[in-house]
C-alpha positions in Angstrom: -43.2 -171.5 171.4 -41.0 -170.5 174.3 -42.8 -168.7 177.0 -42.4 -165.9 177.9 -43.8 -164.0 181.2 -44.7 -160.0 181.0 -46.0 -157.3 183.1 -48.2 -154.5 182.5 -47.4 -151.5 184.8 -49.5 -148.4 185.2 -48.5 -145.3 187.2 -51.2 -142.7 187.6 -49.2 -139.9 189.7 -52.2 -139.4 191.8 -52.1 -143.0 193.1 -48.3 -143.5 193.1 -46.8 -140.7 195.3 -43.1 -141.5 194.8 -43.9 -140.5 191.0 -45.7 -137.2 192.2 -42.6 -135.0 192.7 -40.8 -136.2 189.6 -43.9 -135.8 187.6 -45.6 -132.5 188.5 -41.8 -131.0 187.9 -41.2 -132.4 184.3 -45.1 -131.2 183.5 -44.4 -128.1 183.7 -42.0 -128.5 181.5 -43.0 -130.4 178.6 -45.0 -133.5 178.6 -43.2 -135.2 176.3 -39.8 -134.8 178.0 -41.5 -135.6 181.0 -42.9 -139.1 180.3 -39.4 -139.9 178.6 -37.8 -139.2 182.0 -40.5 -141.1 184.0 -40.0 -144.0 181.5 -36.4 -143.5 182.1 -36.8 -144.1 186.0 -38.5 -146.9 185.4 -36.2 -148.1 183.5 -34.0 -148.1 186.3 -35.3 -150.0 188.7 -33.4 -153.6 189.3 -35.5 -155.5 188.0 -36.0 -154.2 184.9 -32.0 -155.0 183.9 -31.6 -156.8 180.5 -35.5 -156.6 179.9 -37.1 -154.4 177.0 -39.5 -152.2 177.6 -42.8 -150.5 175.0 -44.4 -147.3 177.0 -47.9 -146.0 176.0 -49.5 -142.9 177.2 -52.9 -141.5 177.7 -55.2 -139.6 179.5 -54.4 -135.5 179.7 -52.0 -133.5 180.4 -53.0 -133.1 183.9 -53.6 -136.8 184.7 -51.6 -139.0 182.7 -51.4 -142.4 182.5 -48.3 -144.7 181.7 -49.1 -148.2 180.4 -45.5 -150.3 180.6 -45.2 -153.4 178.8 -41.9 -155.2 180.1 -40.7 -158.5 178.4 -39.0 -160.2 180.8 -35.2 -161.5 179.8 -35.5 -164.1 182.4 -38.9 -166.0 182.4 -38.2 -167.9 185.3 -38.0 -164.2 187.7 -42.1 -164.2 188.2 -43.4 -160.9 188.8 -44.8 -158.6 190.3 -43.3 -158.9 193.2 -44.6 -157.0 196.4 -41.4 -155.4 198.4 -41.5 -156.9 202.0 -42.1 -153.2 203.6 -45.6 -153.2 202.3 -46.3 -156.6 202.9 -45.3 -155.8 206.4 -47.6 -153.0 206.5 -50.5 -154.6 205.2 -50.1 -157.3 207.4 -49.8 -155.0 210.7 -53.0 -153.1 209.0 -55.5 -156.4 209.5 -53.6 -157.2 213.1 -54.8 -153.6 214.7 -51.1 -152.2 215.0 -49.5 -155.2 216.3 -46.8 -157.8 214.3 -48.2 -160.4 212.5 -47.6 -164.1 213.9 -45.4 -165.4 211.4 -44.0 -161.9 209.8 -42.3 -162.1 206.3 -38.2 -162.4 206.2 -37.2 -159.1 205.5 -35.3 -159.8 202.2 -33.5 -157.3 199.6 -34.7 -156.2 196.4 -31.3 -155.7 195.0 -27.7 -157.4 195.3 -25.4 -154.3 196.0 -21.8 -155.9 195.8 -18.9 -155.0 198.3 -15.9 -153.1 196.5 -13.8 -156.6 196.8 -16.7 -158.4 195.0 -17.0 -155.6 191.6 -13.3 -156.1 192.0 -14.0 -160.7 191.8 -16.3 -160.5 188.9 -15.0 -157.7 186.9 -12.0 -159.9 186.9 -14.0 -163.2 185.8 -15.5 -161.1 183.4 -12.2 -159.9 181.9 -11.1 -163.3 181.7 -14.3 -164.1 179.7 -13.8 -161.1 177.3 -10.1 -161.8 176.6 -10.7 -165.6 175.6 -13.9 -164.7 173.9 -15.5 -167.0 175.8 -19.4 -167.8 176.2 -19.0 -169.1 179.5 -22.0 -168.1 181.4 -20.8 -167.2 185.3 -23.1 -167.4 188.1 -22.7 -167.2 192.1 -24.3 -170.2 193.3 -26.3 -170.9 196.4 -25.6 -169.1 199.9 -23.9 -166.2 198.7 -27.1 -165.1 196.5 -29.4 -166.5 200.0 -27.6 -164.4 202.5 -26.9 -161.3 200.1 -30.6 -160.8 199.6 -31.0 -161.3 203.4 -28.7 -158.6 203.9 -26.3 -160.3 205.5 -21.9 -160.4 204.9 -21.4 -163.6 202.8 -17.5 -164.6 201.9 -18.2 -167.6 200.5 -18.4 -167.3 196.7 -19.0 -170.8 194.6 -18.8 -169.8 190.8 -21.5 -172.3 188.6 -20.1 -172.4 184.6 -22.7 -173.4 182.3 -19.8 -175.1 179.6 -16.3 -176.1 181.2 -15.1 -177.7 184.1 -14.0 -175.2 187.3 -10.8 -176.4 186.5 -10.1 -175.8 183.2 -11.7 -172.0 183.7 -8.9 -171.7 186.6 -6.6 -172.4 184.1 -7.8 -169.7 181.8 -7.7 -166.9 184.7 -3.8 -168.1 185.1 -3.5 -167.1 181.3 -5.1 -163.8 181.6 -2.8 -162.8 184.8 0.4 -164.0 182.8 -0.8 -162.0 179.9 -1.3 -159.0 182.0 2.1 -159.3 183.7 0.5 -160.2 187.0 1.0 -163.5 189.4 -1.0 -166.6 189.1 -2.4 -168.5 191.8 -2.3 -171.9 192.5 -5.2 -173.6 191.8 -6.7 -176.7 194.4 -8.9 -179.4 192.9 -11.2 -181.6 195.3 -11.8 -185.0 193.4 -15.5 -186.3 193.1 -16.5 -189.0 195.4 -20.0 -190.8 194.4 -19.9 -193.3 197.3 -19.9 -190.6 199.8 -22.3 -188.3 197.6 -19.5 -186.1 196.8 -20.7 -186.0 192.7 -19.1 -182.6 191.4 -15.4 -182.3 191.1 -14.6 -178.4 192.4 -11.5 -176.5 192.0 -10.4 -173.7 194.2 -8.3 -170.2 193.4 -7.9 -167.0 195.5 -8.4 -163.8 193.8 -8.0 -160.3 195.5 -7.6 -162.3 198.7 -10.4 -164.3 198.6 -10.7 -168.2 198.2 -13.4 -169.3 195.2 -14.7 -171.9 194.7 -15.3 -173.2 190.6 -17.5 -176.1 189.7 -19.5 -176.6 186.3 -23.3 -176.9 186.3 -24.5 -180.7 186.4 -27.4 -183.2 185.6 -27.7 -186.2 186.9 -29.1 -189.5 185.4 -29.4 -192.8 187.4 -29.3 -196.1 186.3 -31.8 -199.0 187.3 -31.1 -199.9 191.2 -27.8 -197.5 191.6 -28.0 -194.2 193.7 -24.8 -193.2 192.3 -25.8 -190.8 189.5 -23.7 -190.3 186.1 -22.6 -186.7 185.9 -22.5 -184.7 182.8 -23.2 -180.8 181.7 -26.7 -179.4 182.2 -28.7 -176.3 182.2 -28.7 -173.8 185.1 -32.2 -174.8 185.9 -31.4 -178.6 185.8 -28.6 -178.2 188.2 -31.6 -176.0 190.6 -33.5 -178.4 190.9 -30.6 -181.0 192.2 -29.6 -178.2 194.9 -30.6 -179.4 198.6 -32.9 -176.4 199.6 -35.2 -174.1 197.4 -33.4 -171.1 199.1 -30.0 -172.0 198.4 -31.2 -172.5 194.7 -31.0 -169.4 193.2 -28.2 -167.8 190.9 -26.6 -164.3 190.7 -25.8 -164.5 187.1 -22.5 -162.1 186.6 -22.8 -161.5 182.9 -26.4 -160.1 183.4 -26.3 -158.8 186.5 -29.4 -161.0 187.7 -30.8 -163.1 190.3 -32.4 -166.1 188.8 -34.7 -168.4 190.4 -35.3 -171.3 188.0 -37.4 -173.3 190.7 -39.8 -170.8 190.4 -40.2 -170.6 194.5 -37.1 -169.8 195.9 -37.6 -166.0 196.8 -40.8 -166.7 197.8 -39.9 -169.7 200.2 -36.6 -167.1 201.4 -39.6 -164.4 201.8 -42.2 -166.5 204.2 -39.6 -168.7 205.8 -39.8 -172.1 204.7 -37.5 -174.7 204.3 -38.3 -176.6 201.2 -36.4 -179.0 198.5 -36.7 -178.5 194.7 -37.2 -182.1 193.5 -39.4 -184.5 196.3 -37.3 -184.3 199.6 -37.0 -188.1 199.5 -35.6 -188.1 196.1 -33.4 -185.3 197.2 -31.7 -187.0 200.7 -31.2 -190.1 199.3 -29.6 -188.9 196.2 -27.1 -186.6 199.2 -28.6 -187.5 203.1 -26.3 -185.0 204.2 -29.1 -182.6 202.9 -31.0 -183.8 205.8 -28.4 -182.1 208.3 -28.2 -179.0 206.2 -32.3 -178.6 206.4 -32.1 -179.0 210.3 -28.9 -176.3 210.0 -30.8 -173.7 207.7 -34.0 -174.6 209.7 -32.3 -173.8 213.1 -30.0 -170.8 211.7 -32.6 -168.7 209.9 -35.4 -170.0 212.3 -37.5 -171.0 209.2 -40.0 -173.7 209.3 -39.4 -176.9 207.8 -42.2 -178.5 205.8 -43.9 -181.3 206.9 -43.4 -183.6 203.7 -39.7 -182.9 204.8 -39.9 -183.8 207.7 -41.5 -187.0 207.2 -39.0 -188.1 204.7 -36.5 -187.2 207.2 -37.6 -189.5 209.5 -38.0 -192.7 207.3 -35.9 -196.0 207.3 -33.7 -196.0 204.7 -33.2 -192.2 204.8 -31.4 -192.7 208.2 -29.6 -195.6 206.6 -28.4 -193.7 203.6 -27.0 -191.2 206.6 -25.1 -193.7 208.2 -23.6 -195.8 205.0 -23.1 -192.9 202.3 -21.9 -189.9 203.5 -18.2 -189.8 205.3 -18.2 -188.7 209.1 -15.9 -186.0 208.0 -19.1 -184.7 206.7 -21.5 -185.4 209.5 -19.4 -183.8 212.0 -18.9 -180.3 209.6 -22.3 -180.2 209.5 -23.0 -180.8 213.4 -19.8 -178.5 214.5 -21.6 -175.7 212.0 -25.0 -176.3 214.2 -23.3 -176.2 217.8 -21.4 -173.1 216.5 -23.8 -171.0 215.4 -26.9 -168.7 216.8 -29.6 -171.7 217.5 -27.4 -174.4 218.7 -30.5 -175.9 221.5 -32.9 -175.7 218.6 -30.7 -177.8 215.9 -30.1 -180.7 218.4 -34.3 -180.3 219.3 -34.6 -181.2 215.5 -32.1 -183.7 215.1 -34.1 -185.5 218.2 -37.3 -184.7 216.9 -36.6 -186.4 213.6 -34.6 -189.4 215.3 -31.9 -188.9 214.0 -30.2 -188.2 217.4 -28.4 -191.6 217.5 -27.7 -191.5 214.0 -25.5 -188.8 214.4 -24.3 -189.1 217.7 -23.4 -193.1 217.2 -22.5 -194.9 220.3 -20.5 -197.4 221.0 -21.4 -201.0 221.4 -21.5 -202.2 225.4 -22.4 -199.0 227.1 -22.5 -198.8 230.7 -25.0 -197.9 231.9 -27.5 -198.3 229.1 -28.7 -195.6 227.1 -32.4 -195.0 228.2 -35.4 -194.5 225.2 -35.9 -190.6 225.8 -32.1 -189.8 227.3 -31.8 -187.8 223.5 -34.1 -185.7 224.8 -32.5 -185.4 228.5 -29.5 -184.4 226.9 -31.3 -181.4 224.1 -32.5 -180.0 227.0 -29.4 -179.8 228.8 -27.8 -178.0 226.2 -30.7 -175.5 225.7 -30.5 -175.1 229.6 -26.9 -174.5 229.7 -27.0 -172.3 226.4 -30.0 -170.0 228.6 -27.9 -169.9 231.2 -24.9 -168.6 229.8 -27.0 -166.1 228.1 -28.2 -165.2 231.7 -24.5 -165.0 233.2 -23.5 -162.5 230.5 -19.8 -163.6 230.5 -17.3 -163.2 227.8 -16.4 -166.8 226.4 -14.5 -167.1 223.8 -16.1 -169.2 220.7 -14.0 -172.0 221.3 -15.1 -171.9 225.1 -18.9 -171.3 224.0 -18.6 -174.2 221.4 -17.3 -177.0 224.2 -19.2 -175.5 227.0 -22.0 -176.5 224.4 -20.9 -179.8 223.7 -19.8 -180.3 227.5 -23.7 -179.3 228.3 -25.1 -181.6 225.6 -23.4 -185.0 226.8 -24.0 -183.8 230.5 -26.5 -186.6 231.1 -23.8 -189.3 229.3 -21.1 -188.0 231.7 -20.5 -191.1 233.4 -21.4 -193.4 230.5 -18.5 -195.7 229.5 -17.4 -198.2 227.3 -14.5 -200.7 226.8 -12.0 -199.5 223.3 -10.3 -202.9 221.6 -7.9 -202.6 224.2 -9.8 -202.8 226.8 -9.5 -199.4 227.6 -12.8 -197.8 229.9 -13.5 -194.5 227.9 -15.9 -192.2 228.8 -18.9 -191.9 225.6 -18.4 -188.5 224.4 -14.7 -189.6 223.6 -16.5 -191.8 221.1 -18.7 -189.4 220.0 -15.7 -187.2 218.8 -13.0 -189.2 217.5 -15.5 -192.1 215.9 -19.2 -189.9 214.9 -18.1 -186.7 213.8 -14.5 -187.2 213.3 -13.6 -184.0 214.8 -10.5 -182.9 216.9 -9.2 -185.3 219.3 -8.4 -182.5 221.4 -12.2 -181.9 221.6 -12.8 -185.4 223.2 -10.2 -184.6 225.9 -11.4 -180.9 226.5 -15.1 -182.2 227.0 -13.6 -185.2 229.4 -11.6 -182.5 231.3 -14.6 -180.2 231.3 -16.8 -183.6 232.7 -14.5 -184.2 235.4 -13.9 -180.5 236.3 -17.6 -180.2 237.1 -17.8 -183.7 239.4 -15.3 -181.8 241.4 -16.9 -178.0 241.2 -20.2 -180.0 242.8 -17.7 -181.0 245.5 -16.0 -178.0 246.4 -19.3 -175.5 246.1 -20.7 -176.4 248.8 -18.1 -175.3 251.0 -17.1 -172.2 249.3 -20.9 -170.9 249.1 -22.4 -169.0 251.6 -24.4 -172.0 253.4 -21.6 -173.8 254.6 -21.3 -175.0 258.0 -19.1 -176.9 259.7 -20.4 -180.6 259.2 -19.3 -179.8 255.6 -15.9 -178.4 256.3 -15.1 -181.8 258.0 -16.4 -183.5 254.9 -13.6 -181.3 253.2 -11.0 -183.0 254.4 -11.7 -186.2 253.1 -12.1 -185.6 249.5 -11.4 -188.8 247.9 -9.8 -186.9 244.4 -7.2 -185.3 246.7 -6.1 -187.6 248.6 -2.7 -186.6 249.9 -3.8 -183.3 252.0 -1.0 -181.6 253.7 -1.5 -180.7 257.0 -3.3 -177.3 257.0 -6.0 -175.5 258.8 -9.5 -176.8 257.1 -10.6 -172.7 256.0 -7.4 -173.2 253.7 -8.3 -176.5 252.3 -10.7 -175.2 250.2 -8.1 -172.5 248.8 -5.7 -175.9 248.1 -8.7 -177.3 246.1 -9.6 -175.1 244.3 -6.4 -173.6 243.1 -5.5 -177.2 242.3 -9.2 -177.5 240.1 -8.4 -174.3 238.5 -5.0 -175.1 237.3 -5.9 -178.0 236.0 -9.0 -176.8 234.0 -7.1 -173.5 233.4 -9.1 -170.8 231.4 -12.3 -173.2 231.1 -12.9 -172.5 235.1 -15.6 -170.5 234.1 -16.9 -172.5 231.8 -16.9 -175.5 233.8 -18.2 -173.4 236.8 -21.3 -172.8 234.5 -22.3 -176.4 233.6 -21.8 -177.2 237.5 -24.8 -175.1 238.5 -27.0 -177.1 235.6 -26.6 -179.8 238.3 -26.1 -178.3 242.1 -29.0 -178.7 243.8 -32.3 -178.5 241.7 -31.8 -178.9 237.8 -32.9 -176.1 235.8 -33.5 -178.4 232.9 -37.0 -177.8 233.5 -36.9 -174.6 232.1 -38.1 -172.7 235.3 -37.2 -168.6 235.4 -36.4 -168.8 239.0 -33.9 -171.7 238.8 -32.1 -170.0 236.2 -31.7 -167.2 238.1 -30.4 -168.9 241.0 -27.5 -171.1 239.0 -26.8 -167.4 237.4 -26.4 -166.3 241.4 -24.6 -169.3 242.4 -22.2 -168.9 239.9 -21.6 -165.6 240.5 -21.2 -166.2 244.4 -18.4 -169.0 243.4 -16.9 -166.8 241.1 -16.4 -164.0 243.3 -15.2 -166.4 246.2 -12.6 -167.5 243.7 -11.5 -164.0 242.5 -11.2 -162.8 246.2 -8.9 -165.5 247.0 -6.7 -164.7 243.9 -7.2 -167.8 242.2 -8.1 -166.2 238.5 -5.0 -166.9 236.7 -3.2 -169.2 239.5 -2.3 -171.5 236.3 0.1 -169.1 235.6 1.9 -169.1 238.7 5.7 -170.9 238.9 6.4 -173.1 241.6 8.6 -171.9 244.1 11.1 -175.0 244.0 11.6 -176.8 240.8 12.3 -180.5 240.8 15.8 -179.8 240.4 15.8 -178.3 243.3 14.0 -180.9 245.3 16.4 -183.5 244.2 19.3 -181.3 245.5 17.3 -180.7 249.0 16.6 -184.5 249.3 19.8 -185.4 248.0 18.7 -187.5 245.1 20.3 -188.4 242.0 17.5 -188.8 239.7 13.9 -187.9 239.9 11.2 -190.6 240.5 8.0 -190.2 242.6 9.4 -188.8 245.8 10.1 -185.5 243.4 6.7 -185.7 242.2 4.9 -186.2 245.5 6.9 -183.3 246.4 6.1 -181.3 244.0 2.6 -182.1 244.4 2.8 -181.0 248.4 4.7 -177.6 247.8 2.3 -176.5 245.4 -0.5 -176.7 248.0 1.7 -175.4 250.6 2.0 -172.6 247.7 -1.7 -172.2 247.7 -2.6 -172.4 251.2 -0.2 -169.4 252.2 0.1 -167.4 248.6 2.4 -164.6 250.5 4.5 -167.4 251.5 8.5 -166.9 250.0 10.7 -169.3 248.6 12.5 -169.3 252.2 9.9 -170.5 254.1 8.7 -172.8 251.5 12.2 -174.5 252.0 11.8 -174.5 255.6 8.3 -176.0 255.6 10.0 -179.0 253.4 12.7 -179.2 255.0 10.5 -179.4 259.2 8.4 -182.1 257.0 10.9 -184.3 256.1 12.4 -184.7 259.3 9.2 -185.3 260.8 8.6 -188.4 258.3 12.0 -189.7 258.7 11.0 -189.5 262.7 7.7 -191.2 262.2 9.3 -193.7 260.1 
């Protein structure tokens, strides 16, 4: 006999005072019209949707009480179910006023759907109606996670109980041809078992929105294989094969409900937890890129993860299945997703904490220097250091800034690590990190170097643009070993030359750069202590404001005054070579050093130099 799970309600309107107004005004009335509205209220409440419902009443006229007997239409939704806002209220009750430790998640009774949404499903729906179909359409996963957490979620994955996503893109096609409207091209991303890609997915875009379509699976593994064999199951099969309990549950379109056929997925969303359906080891080994997406979810909603999960985590052949099955592609989504996102420190503090750290961030053979045991560590705290500290400096970054200034603040300790490419090349590690581990931009391995060597030269130059230099220092200045070719200047403009040269070859990442330099002037405040913080926040502000007195902010932007051209002309020369560059290079810090200067005197300068090496020569 198939179960089914029911509830017994009973409102007594002295006990329940959000019945008392509605009650004591249909009394008056009539008693009988009165319970039918009651029963009618109830009726509407969310949960209720699709159910049926047998009322009995007794008691008197005066105090009457409502027995409810609901039969649940789904009887995996276990009730009752207290809302959060008295949960929260009972819990402050026992603590004497004040927040319990570990408060519930504040999470929704009710989907309420955006106007572009109704618009999505009432269309799916259509397409259902017109083909007769008995397709069963359900949001899967983090739309139904973040929607009940209140939050914007664009990301809509359709599950169908009975066809392929493909084939049911097809069918919308048909429907918008036979109401006279355009199709859409549909996309289809192939399955890829050896990289735990089981589920073939087509994509369409309706009302301006990209879905996603995939059908609902079960797996079944033969003896020694980890490479299931796909084929149609039940809603609550293809639950229990999701990575996390919270991203398990269903919005189910043609009812209108949320269904949690794990039986613990709003509760786990509810108190914060981070669980898997099946056994987590089961779970990562069957996609380790699960393990990532724990950490992620873990880090992003600050829940807590288990501690069966995180011992799975951390075991053998769980970190080998990392490395061998899933694609790098993959990897570095999930570990771009971390660093861009609210608890970027906290992910990495995970990743270390379950050793994965190396795992992810694979380095390259023949390092130099070694990597020590704990430099994981060295280099999590750096980033949550740098991410304080740009917190503290309250600076408007761009995300792209934020997300290398992150990176750039990770892989601070590795700075000078290097190794030797297959042609002999000596690269620094992060470009490894980047173009071979996560397989992201190879623009972000040179931003990252550039960011590296920006700040070896900000450590330089600070001294002698902050407020305790001396002149010991401003000899030192002139013999910068990364600037070698100095024109002959006063030493107070040197560090005008120097900087302007740093900033225009850093360009809008100055700040950035300026930021991570003050992780290392002096005293680190990797240890976490208040009062170093607030001095690299003061430090940086004192360089900052040095740099926008002396009109630097935007010196990138500024045009030579004497192009090459014109330099070959002056010198007489044919063709350009590196006299025109080392020219070049001099006029623009002739160009810095006396900013009011005119194209005139610029010549004129060139012009008294040249005859003064031809003199010496």
């Amino acid at each position: 006999m198939k179960r089914v799970n029911r509830l017994s309600i009973y409102y007594k309107p002295s006990l329940a005072s959000s019945f008392i107004s509605p009650v004591s005004s249909v009394l008056s009335a009539n008693f009988s019209v009165g319970m039918a509205k009651i029963s009618d209220k109830i009726t509407q409440l969310w949960w209720f949707y699709g159910c049926s419902l047998t009322k009995t009443f007794t008691g008197t006229r005066v105090t009457p009480v409502i027995e409810t007997t609901v039969r649940l239409k789904n009887p995996q939704f276990r009730f009752p179910r207290t809302r959060v806002s008295n949960r929260c209220c009972s819990s402050m009750s026992q603590t004497n006023g004040n927040l319990p430790e570990n408060p519930p998640v504040m999470v929704r009774e009710t989907i309420d759907l955006t106007d572009k949404e109704k618009k999505i499903f009432d269309r799916l729906l259509q397409v259902l109606f017109h083909f007769n179909l008995e397709t069963q359409l359900r949001v899967a996963g983090g739309w139904v996670r973040d929607k009940l957490l209140g939050k914007d979620c664009y990301d809509i994955d359709i599950a169908l109980d009975n066809m392929l996503g493909r084939e049911f893109c097809e069918k919308v096609n048909e429907y918008l041809i036979s109401t006279g409207e355009e199709t859409q091209g549909i996309g289809v991303i192939q399955s890829n078992p050896d990289q735990s890609k089981h589920l073939e997915t087509a994509r369409m875009r309706l009302f301006d929105v990209w879905i996603d379509f995939v059908n609902l699976r079960s797996e079944d593994y033969a003896e020694n294989s980890r490479i299931p064999t796909m084929r149609f199951g039940s809603a609550e099969q293809d639950a229990y094969r999701r990575d996390l309990t919270i991203n398990s549950l269903f919005y189910n379109i043609n009812t209108c409900l949320v269904e949690d056929f794990t039986g613990r997925g709003l509760d786990d969303l509810k108190t914060g937890k981070i669980v898997t359906p099946l056994p987590p080891k089961e779970t990562f080994l069957d996609d380790p890129l699960r393990v990532l997406r724990a950490i992620r979810f873990s880090a992003r909603f600050e829940f807590e993860m288990v501690e069966e999960l995180k011992a799975a985590a951390k075991e053998t052949d769980v970190k080998s299945a990392i490395s061998d099955k899933i694609s790098r592609e993959r990897v570095g989504h999930e570990v771009d997703l971390m660093v861009s996102g609210n608890q970027p420190a906290k992910a990495m503090a995970y990743i270390s904490e379950l050793g994965l750290f190396w795992v992810v961030f694979t380095p390259p053979p023949n390092l130099e220097p070694p990597i020590s045991k704990d430099l994981d560590r060295v280099c999590v705290r750096y980033m949550d250091a740098g991410s304080r500290l740009m917190n503290e400096i309250r600076r408007i970054f761009t995300d792209e800034q934020r997300r290398l200034y992150l990176y750039a603040s990770l892989f601070l300790p590795l700075r000078k690590t290097v190794y030797k490419d297959t042609k002999k090349k000596i690269l620094p590690f992060s470009n490894h990190v980047f173009r071979n581990s996560l397989k992201l931009k190879a623009s972000d391995a040179d931003d990252v170097t550039r960011l590296h060597n920006a700040v070896e030269k900000f450590l330089i130059l600070i001294p002698f643009v902050s407020s305790n230099s001396n002149s010991n220092e401003e000899i030192q200045l002139s013999e910068i070993n990364w600037e070698p070719e100095m024109i002959d200047v006063p030493v107070k403009l040197k560090s005008r030359i120097l900087l302007g040269l740093l900033l225009r070859e850093i360009k809008d990442f100055w700040r950035v750069a300026l930021v991570i330099s003050t992780l290392l002037y002096k005293d680190s405040i990797v240890d976490q202590e208040i009062l170093k913080l607030e001095e690299s926040r003061d430090l940086f502000m004192e360089v900052e404001q040095v740099i926008l007195r002396l009109d630097l902010e935007k010196i990138w932007e500024v045009k030579p005054l004497i192009n090459g051209k014109e330099i070959m002309r002056l010198l007489g020369l044919e063709k350009g070579g590196p006299v025109v560059s080392e020219w070049q290079r001099k006029l623009l810090q002739w160009q810095l050093a006396y900013p009011s200067g005119g194209e005139v005197e610029c010549v004129d300068w060139m012009m008294r130099e040249t005859q003064l090496k031809r003199a010496r020569t």
